[in-house]
TIKOLLO-188011 format. One line per 3 residues: number of its first residue (from 1); for each residue x, y, z of C-alpha. Coordinates in steps of 0.2 Angstrom, whole numbers, plus 5000, padded with zeros to 4 digits. Each point is the difference from the previous one (the first is absolute). Layout:
% TIKOLLO-188011
NUM> X:Y:Z | ... $
END
This chain:
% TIKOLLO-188011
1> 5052:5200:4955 | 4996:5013:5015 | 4992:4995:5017 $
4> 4992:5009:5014 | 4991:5015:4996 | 5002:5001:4981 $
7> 4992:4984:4997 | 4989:4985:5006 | 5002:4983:4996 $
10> 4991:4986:5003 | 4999:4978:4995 | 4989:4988:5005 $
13> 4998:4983:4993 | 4983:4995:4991 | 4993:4984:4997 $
16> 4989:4996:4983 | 4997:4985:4991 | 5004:5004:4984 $
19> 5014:5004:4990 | 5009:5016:5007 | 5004:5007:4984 $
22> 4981:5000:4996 | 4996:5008:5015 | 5013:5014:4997 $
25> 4992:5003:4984 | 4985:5003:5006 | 5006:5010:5015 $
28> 5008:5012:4990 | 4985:5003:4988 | 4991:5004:5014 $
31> 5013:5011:5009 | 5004:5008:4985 | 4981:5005:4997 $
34> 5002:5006:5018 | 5011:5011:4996 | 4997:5008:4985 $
37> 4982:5004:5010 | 5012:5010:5011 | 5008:5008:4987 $
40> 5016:4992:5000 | 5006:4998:4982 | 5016:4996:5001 $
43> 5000:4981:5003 | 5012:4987:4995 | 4995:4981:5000 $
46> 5013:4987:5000 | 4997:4982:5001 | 4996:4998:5017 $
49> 5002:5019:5006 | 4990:5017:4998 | 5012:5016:5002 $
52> 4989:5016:5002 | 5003:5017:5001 | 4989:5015:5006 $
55> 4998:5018:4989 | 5012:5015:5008 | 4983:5011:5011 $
58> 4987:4986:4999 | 4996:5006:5016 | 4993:5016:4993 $
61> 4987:4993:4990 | 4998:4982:5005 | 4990:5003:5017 $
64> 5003:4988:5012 | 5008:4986:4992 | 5012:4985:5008 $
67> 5011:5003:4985 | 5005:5019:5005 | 5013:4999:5013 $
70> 5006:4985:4991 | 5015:5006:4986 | 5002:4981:4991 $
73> 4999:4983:5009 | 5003:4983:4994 | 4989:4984:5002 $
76> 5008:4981:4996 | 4995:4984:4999 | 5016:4987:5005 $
79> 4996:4980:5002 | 5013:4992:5011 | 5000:4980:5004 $
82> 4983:5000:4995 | 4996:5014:5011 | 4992:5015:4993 $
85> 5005:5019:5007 | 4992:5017:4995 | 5013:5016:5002 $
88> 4995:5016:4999 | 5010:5017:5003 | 4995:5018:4999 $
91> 5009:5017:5002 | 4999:5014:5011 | 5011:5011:4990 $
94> 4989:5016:4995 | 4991:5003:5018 | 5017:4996:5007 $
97> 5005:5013:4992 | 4990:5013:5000 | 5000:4998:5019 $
100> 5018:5001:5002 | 4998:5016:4990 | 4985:5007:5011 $
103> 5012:4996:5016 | 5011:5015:4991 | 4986:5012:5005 $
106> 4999:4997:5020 | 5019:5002:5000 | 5001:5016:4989 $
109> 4986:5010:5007 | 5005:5013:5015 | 4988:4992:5012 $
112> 5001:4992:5017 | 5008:4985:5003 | 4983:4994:5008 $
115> 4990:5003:4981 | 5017:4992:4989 | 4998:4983:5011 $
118> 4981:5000:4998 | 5000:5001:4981 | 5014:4990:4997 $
121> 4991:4985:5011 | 4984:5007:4992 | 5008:4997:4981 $
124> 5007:4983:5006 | 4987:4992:5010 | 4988:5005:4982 $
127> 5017:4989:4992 | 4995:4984:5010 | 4982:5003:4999 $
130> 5001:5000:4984 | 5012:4988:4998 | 4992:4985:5012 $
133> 4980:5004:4993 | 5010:4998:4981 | 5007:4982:5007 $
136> 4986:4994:5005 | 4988:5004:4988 | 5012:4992:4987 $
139> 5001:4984:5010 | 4981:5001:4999 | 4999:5003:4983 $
142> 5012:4986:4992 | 4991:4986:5015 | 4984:5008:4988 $
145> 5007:4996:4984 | 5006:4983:5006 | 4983:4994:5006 $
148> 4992:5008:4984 | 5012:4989:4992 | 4997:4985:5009 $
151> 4984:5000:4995 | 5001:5004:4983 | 5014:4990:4994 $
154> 4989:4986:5008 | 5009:4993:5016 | 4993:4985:5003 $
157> 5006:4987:5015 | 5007:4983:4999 | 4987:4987:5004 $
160> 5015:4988:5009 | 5004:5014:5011 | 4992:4998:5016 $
163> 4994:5017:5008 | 5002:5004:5019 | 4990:5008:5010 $
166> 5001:5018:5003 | 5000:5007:5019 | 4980:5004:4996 $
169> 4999:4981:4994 | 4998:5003:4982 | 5009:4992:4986 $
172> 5009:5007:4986 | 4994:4997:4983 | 4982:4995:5006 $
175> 4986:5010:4999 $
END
């Protein structure tokens, strides 16, 4: 798999108190409702993973949706020595594309040098924007899912486990 520019990935471990194959299940039923909101119908679920992949000019008529600069991305469940780890992956593929073909046009056209560095940094720097805002705002959008999950698949504490306080003196798990 790719790295750097083409693609972002990401895993961080998750704690729950039930089983994670339950939890899975009701991630993907909501992720997969997520994204056939956005118009993303091609979506493969496995047992504990989701593969997705976006329409060819969804920019065109989707507006401004997280799923546009993303060409396909993968999100996976994996338990490890009782240790559960969310892993998702998304592609950069298309917009990388397109503006490695637009930095054609800075290069071809029979203007200063000063105007070809300007619109190749210009075309570029939109690359990165796009790229970073498209980061974060998945990383947003699956820590949303989780939560929504959280609190619909019923996470409930332990009652043996003491809770510590927090640096503002609260407890976990008490309200």
């Amino acid at each position: 798999m790719g790295a750097g520019i083409l693609s972002h990935s990401r895993m961080d471990e998750i704690r729950i108190n039930i089983d994670p194959d339950d939890f899975a299940k009701v991630f993907f039923k909501k992720l997969s409702a997520r994204l056939q909101e956005s118009y993303i119908f091609k979506r493969t679920i496995y047992d504990k993973r989701i593969d997705f992949k976006g329409s060819v000019f969804r920019w065109a008529w989707n507006s401004w949706n997280l799923f546009n600069p993303i060409t396909e991305g993968e999100v996976e469940f994996e338990t490890q020595d009782e240790h559960t780890f969310i892993n998702h992956k998304i592609y950069f593929t298309e917009i990388f594309t397109i503006a490695f073909i637009f930095t054609i046009i800075p290069l071809s056209v029979d203007a200063g040098l000063g105007w070809r560095i300007f619109v190749f940094i210009l075309i570029w720097l939109s690359y990165l924007a796009t790229y970073f805002i498209t980061v974060y705002r998945f990383n947003s959008f699956i820590a949303e899912i989780l939560i929504e999950t959280n609190k619909d698949a019923r996470y409930e504490f332990d009652d043996d486990i003491e809770s510590e306080p927090d640096e503002f003196g609260t407890e976990y798990g008490l309200e």
